[in-house]
N, C-alpha and C positions, 0 to 999 in steps of 0.2 A: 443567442442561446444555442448551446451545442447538443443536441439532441442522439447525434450517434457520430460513431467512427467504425471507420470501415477499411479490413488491412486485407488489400490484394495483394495474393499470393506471389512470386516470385523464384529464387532458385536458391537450392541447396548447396550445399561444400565443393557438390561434384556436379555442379551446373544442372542437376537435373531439376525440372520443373515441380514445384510443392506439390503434393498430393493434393492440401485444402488451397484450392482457389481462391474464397473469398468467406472471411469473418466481420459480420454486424456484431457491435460492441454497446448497448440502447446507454443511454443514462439512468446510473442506479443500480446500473450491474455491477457484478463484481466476477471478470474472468482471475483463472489461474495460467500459468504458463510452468508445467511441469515437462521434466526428462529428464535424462545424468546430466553430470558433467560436459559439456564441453559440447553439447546437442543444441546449441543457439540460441539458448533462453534471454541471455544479454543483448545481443543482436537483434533480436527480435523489439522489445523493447526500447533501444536504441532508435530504432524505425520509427517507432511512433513516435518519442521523443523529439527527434528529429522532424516529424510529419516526411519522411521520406517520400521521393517522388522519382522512382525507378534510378536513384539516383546514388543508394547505398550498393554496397557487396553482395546484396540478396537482392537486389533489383526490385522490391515491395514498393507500393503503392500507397501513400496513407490518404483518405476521403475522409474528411467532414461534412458530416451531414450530405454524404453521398455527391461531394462537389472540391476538387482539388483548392487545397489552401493556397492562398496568395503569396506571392516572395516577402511581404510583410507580417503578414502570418506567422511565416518560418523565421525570422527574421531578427523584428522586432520584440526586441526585452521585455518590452509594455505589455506586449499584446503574447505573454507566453502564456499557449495555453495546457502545458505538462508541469506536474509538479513529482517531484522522484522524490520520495523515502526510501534510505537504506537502512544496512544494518551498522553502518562504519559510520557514525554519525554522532560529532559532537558540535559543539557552540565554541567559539573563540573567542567573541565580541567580552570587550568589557562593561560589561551593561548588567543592572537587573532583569528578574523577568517582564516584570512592568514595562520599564521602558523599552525593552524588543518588542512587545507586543503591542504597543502605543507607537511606535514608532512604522513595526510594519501594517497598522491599521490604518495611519494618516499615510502611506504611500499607496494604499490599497482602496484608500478613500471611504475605507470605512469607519462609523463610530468608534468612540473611544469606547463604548461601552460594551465591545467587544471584546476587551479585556479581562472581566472577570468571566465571562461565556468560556475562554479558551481556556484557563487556570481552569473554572470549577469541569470539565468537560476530562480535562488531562489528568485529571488527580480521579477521576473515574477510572483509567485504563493502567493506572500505576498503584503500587500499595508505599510508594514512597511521596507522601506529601508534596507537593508542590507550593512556595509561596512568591506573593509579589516580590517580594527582597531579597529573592533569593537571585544571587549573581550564577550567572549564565553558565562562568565556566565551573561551577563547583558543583551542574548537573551529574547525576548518575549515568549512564546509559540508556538506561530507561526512563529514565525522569525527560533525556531529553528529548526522546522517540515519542512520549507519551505527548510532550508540548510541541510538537513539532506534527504527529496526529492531529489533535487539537485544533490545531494553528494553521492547517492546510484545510477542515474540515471548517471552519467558521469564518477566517479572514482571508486566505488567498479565494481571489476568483480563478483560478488555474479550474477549468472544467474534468480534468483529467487526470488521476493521481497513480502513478506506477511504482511499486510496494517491493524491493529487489530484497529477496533473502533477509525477513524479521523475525528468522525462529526462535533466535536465543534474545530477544529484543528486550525480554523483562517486561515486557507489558501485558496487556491483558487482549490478544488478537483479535477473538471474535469482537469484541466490543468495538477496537477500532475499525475492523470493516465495516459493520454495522453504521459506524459513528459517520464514517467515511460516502457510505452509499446514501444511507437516508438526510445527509444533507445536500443529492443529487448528480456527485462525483461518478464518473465512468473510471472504475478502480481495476486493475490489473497487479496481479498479483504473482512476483518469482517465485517458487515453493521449491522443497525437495520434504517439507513437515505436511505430512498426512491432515495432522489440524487446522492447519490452512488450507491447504488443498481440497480438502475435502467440504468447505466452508463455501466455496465460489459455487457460481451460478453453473458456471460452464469451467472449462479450462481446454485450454490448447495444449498438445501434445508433441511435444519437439524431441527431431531428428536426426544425426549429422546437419543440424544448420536450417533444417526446414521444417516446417509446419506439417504433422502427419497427420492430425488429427483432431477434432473436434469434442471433445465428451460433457456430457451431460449429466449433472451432480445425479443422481438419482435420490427416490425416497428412502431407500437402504440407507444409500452414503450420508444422508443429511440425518441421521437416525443416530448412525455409527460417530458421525461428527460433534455431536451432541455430549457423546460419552465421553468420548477424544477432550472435549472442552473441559467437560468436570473434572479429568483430570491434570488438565493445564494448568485447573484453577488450585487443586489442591497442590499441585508443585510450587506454584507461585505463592503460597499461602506458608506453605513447606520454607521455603526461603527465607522468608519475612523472618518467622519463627527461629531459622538460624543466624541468619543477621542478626538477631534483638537479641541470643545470647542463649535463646530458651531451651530447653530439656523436651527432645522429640520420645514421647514414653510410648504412643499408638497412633497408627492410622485407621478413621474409620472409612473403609469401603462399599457401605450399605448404598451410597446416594450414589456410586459410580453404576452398581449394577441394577438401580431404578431403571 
């Protein structure tokens, strides 16, 4: 069981030493990894993906459970323990949704009965229906972000899920963090959307290439995050409404400024 990861610091664009030395990651959390452009958000992430061992371009250090992973570890397919969601993310298989999710439960060794768990769970974070028959490739975007959520959150054992840029993702965010931590996942998260960001435990603070900084959501940010969400949720709802064809006549904002 993986109970933490742990990223020693290493060096920036211009060889200089990271400011943050060393970040504990617990299980359950959920970090952010926020900056501009081109400040190493990817890289970063990449490292742990990788379980790096002073071995990338940032020369960082990845610790499990405070103990360098093994060359099989890193290595072996079986035993991967990173699962990555993007935002560039579709399905090609020709398959229904059933049998992908039957198929990667019996590879995952889990029941079959974890199939209606991940549908009923993904059609939580989408407002576009999910059903078993529904073929793969005729997901939305969202529809397939939402099962693919889902699907990392109930049938992969990957202990670690790394979340790159899901702001236009169509789904429903805070849920799937949520969904994502309290079923035990150490969740890291790319951002440049304030309602994710502002959503995480902590976040990392990236720099030309290096780790600057550590911060800590406050009770403010998680307050302001709150509001951020209601109106995630009335855009997404906004959507729906214009998909389905419907006549947008008013918005009400009474429950944004609760």
């Amino acid at each position: 069981m993986i109970e933490e990861i742990t990223i020693m610091g290493g060096f920036d664009k211009q060889e200089n030493p990271e400011p943050v030395k060393k970040v504990v990651i617990k299980r359950g959390e959920i970090f952010g990894v926020v900056g501009p452009t081109g400040s190493g958000k990817s890289s970063l992430i990449s490292d742990i993906e990788q379980l790096s061992q002073e071995d990338s371009f940032s020369r960082r250090k990845i610790l499990v459970n405070g103990e360098e992973p093994s060359y099989e570890d890193r290595t072996n397919p079986r035993k991967k323990m990173v699962a990555q969601l993007s935002q560039n993310m579709n399905f090609l298989a020709d398959m229904t949704v059933e049998e992908f999710l039957s198929l990667h439960a019996k590879c995952r060794g889990a029941s079959s009965k974890c199939v209606n768990a991940v549908i009923e769970l993904a059609n939580t974070l989408t407002g576009e229906p999910i059903k078993k028959d529904h073929d793969l490739t005729i997901l939305s975007g969202g529809q397939s972000r939402a099962l693919m959520v889902a699907d990392v959150a109930i049938i992969s054992n990957s202990p670690i899920v790394l979340i790159d840029e899901i702001e236009n993702a169509g789904i429903r965010k805070h849920d799937a963090l949520e969904a994502l931590a309290g079923h035990g996942k150490i969740v890291m998260v790319v951002t440049h959307d304030p309602v994710l960001a502002l959503m995480t435990d902590k976040r990392i603070v990236m720099k030309n290439g290096g780790m600057q900084n550590v911060v800590s959501t406050s009770e403010e940010e998680k307050t302001i995050s709150q509001k951020l969400n209601k109106i995630d949720e009335l855009m997404l709802s906004l959507r729906d409404k214009v998909r389905n064809g419907e006549i947008i006549q008013d918005i009400s904002m009474e429950d944004l400024e609760s």
